[in-house]
N, C-alpha and C positions, 0 to 999 in steps of 0.2 A: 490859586485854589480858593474854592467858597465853602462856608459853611453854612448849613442846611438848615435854618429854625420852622419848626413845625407848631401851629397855633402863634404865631408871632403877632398879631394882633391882638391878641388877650392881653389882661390885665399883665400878668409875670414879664412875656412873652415880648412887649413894646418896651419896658423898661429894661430888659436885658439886650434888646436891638440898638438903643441908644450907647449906651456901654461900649459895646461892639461898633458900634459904626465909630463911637468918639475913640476908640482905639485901632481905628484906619484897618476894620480887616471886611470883607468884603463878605456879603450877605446874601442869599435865596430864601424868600419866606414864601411858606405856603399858608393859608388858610383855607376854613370854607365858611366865615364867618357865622356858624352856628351858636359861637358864645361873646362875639366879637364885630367890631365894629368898623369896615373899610375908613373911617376918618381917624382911628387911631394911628396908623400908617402915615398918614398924610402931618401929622403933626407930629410924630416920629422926625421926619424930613424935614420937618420946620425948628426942630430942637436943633437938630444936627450937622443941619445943611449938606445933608448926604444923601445920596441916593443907594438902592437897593435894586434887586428883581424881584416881584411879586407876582404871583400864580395861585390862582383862586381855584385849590384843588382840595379833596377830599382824602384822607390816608385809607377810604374802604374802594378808592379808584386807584385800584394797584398801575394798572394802565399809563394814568397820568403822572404819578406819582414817580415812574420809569424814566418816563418821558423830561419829568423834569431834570433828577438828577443825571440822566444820559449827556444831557444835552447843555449842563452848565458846570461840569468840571467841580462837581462837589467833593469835600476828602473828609468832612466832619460832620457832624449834625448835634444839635441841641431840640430835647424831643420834650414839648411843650402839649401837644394836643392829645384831647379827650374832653371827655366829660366828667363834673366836677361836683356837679350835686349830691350830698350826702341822701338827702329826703329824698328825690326823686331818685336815686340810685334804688333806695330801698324800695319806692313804688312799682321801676322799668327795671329788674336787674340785668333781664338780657339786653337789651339795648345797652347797656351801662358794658356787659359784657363784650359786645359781639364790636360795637364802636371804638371801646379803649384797648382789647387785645388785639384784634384782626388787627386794627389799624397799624399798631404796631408790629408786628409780625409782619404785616405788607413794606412795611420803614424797613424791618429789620434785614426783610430778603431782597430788596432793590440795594439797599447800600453795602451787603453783602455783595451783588452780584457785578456794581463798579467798585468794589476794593475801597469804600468809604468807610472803611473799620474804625470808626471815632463815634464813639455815642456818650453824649451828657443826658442822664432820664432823670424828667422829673419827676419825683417821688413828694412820699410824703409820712409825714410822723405817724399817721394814724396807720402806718405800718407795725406800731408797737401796741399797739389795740390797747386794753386798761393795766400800764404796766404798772410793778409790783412797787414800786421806789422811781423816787425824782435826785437832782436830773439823771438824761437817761442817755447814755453810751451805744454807739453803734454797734455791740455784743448783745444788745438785751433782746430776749425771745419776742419773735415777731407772731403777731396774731392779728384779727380785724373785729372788729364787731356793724360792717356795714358793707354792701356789695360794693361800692367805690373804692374803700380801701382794700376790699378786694382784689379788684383790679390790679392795684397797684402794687401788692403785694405778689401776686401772678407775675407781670410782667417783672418786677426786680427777679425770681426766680428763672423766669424764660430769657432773660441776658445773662445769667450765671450761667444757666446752659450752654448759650451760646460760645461762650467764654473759652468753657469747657470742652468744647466740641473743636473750637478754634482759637488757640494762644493771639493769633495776631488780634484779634480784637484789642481796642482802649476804650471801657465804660466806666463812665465816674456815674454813680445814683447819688442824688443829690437827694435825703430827707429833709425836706420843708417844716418847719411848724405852724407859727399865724402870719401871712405877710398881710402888713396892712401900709399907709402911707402913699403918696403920687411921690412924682419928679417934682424939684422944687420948682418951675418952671411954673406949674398949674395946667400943663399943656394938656398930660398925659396923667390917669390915673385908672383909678375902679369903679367900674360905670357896668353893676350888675341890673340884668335882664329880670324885671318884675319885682318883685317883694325880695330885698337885698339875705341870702342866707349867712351872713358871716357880718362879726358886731360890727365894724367902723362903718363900715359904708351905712348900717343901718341908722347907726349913730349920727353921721354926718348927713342923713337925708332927716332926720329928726331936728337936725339944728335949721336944716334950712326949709322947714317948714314944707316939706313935701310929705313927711311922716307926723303925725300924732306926738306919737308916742313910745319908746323902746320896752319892747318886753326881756326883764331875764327871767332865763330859764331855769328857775330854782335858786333857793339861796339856804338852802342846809345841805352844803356841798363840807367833808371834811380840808375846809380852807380856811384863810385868818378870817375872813368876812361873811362865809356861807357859800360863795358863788364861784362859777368855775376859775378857777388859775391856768394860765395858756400863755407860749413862750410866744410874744409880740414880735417881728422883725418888720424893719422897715422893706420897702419893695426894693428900692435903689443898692439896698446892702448887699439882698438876696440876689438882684439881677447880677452883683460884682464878680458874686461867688462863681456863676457861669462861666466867666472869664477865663478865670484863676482855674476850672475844672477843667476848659480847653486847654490852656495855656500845659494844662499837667497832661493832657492827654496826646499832644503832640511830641511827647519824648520820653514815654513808656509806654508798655503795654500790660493789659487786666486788667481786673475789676474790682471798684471798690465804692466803699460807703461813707457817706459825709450827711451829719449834722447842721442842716444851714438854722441857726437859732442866734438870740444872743445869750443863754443859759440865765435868765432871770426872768421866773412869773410873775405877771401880773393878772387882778381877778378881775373879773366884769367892772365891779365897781370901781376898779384901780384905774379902769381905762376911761370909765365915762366922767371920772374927778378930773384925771389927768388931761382929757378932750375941753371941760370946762375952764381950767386952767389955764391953756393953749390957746383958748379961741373967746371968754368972756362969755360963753352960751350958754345955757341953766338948759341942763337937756331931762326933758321930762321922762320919768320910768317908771315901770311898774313889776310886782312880781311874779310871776306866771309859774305852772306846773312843768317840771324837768323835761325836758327832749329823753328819749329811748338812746340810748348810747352813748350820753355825755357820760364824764369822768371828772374825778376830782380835781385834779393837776396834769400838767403836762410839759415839762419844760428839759428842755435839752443840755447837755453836757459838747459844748463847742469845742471842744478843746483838739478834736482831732484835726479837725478844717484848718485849723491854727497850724497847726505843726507840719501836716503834710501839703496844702494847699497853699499856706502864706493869707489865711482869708481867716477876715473878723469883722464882726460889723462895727460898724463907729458910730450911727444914731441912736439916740435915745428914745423915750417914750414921748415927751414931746416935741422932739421935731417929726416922728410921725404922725402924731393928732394934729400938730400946727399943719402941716403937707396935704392931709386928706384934707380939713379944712379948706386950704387953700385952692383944693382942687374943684371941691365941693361950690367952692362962691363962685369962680369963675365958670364953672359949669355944673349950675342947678339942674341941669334935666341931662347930666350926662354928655355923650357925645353929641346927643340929639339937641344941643341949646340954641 
């Protein structure tokens, strides 16, 4: 039996595929390479020395989508695709909408309809929109303050439903906080499309001279230094966590909620000292007017992952700056070098 990754070329998506393959279980990925890059796959295969099936489909081609799991003996899925932009969510909301639900919905009613009852979704913190107190417990009232995490917040609702409607389901929602970090390999990492939206990568395009400059976005944040505080995880930890959500989903059934963090903030500043530190680079910054939706803090309370999943992260701040680094030299211009 296979399980189903959806967007597995993405950033999250490749490093949770290594994981899985280095733990011998057998894979169908689909993409449509809208946020992703067909050489991420290929070096995937070169970490691992494993091979996969790959089908360059769309989750809005219910069709195909059919086609694939009919026809390769899927029983799981780990649900990776959509779109990801905060800004441009707020700019396109229906696209933002009609791409990240339908698609799901179309996942939800194909694997429904072979008895593929296993879903790991990936979610995300900005599930908990500007909460009241840090860290924050998978009880704390969910809100958004952007159409992305909208999305996101929709769809964990439309799997309770589902749930609800049918006991045999098993869904683990995984809440995400900041994944930053590569495989220490340098093979595989975060290789975003145009003007990087999320700090490392922008940071590590600043060390390597393809960027200027790092702007943050305000610095009279109520934090120790001014600037925003955000729960760092490395990617490889976070891809673990997947595992560990299958691993649980194959010998229960319902639905539940997990904190993937490592419950310790760090501020903007914390990361670009810490990136300096790591790598010897004097990364040049400047201060700039707040972004529309940012928050003070935001760091998670892990402790559940722990106890029901067996899952914690084990890196630190810098062997994720040293990793993106390292991903960053060996591939200055991304996939594309």
């Amino acid at each position: 039996m296979a399980i189903l990754i959806t967007g597995g070329a993405g950033y999250i998506g490749s490093h949770t595929m290594v994981e899985f393959l280095n733990a011998g279980r057998e894979l169908v990925v689909v993409d449509n390479f809208m946020n992703s890059k067909p050489e991420a796959l290929e070096r995937v295969r070169k970490i691992t020395g494993k091979d996969f099936k790959f089908f360059q489909v769309d989750l809005l081609d219910k069709e195909a989508l059919d086609k694939v799991v009919r026809e390769n003996n899927i029983d799981s899925c780990i649900h990776f695709a959509g779109l990801k932009a905060v800004g441009e969510s707020c700019a396109k909301p229906m696209l933002y909408y009609h791409n990240n639900i339908t698609g799901t919905l179309n996942l939800c009613e194909v694997l429904a309809k072979y008895g593929a009852k296993r879903i790991v979704f990936s979610s995300s913190a900005t599930v908990y929109g500007n909460p009241a107190s840090v860290p924050i417990t998978e009880d704390f009232p969910l809100s958004t303050t952007n159409p992305y995490g909208e999305t996101k917040l929709m769809i964990e609702r439309i799997l309770k439903d589902i749930y609800n409607a049918d006991n045999e389901w098993s869904i683990s929602v995984l809440r995400y906080f900041n994944p930053i970090g590569a495989h220490k390999s340098g093979l595989i990492g975060e290789d975003p499309q145009g003007i990087p939206n999320n700090l490392l990568p922008y940071i590590t395009q600043v060390a390597a001279g393809r960027r200027e400059c790092l702007s943050i976005f305000g610095n009279d944040y109520n934090t120790p230094d001014g600037t925003g505080v955000r729960d760092y995880i490395h990617v490889v930890d976070l891809a673990r966590a997947h595992l560990k959500a299958i691993e649980l989903a194959e010998t229960v059934t319902g639905i539940d909620y997990f904190n993937i963090g490592t419950g310790v903030g760090y501020s903007v500043l914390d990361i670009v000292h810490a990136y300096e530190k790591a790598t010897g680079i004097k990364i040049n910054y400047k201060i700039t007017a707040r972004r529309p939706g940012d928050i003070d803090e935001c760091y998670a309370n892990p402790k559940k992952a722990y106890e029901v999943l067996g899952w914690k992260a084990e890196n630190n701040i810098e062997d994720m700056c040293r990793d993106s680094y390292n991903w960053q030299r060996q591939n200055p211009n991304g996939y594309d070098s």
